[in-house]
N, C-alpha and C positions, 0 to 999 in steps of 0.2 A: 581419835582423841589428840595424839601428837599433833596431826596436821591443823589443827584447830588450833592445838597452844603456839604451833609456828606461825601461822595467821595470825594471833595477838598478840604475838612479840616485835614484826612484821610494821602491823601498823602501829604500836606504841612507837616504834622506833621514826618511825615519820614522822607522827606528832610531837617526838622529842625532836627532832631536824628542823621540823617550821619554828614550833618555840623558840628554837633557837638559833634562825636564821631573822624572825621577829625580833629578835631581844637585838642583835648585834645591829641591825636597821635602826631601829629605836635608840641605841647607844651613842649610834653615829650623826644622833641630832637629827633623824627622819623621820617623814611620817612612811610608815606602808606604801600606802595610796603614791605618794609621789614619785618612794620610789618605783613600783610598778611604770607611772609611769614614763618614767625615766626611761624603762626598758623599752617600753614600746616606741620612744623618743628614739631612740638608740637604731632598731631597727630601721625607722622613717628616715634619719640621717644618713644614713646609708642608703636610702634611695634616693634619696634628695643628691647625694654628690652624686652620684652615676649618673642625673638626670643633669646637673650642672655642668656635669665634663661631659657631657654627651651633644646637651644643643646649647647653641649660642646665639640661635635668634627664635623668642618664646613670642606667640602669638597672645592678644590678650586673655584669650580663657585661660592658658596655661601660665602667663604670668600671675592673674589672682590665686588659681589653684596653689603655684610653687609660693607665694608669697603667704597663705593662710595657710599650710603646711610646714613652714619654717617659723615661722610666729609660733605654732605648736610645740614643734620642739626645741625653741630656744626658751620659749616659759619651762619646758620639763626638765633641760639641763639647767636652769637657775636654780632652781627648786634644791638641788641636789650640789655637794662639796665638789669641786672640780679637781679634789683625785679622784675621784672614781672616773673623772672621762677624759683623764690627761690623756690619756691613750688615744682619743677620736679627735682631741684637739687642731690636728691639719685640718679632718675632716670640717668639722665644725667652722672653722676660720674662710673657708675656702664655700663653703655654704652661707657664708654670710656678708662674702665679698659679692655672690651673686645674688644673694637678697638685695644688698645696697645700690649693684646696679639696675638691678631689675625696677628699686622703689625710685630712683632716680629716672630712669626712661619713662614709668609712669607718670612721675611728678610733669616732667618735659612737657610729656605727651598733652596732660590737660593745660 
């Protein structure tokens, strides 16, 4: 019986934690969804710079890949206030200087 009422205390208490991780989202002028994706944006950006500082000559399948994957998450960090991603801001900046070259060599190219 106890362990049964610690199981429902358990998980009220989670369902209080998302409420109210929901409510301060929604406070801060967001939807959910975005910010979610924000997160998974967050992730991808950090693949994307290892993958910038890593090559410097991108064949074309891999510049349309890098170039529709940064598209991606510069729509998910607009979406969202930029304190929340002052902190990835090198990041970001440095992913976006090789966007511009990568859309410039394409441009060249055709």
């Amino acid at each position: 019986m106890i362990f049964l009422f610690i199981i429902y205390i358990l998980v009220f208490i989670i369902f209080l934690l998302v409420a109210f991780s929901v409510a301060q989202i929604r406070a801060a002028g967001m939807n959910v969804k975005d910010f979610w994706s924000f997160i998974e944006a967050n992730q991808m950006l950090d693949q994307l710079y290892k993958f910038s500082k890593k090559y410097e000559k991108l064949n074309s399948q891999e510049q349309i890949i890098f170039l529709q994957e940064a598209e991606k998450v510069f729509d998910a960090f607009d979406k969202v206030p930029e304190i929340l991603w002052e902190e990835e801001y090198q990041k970001y900046m440095e992913v976006l200087d090789k966007y511009k070259d990568v859309k410039m060599i394409r441009w060249a190219q055709n």
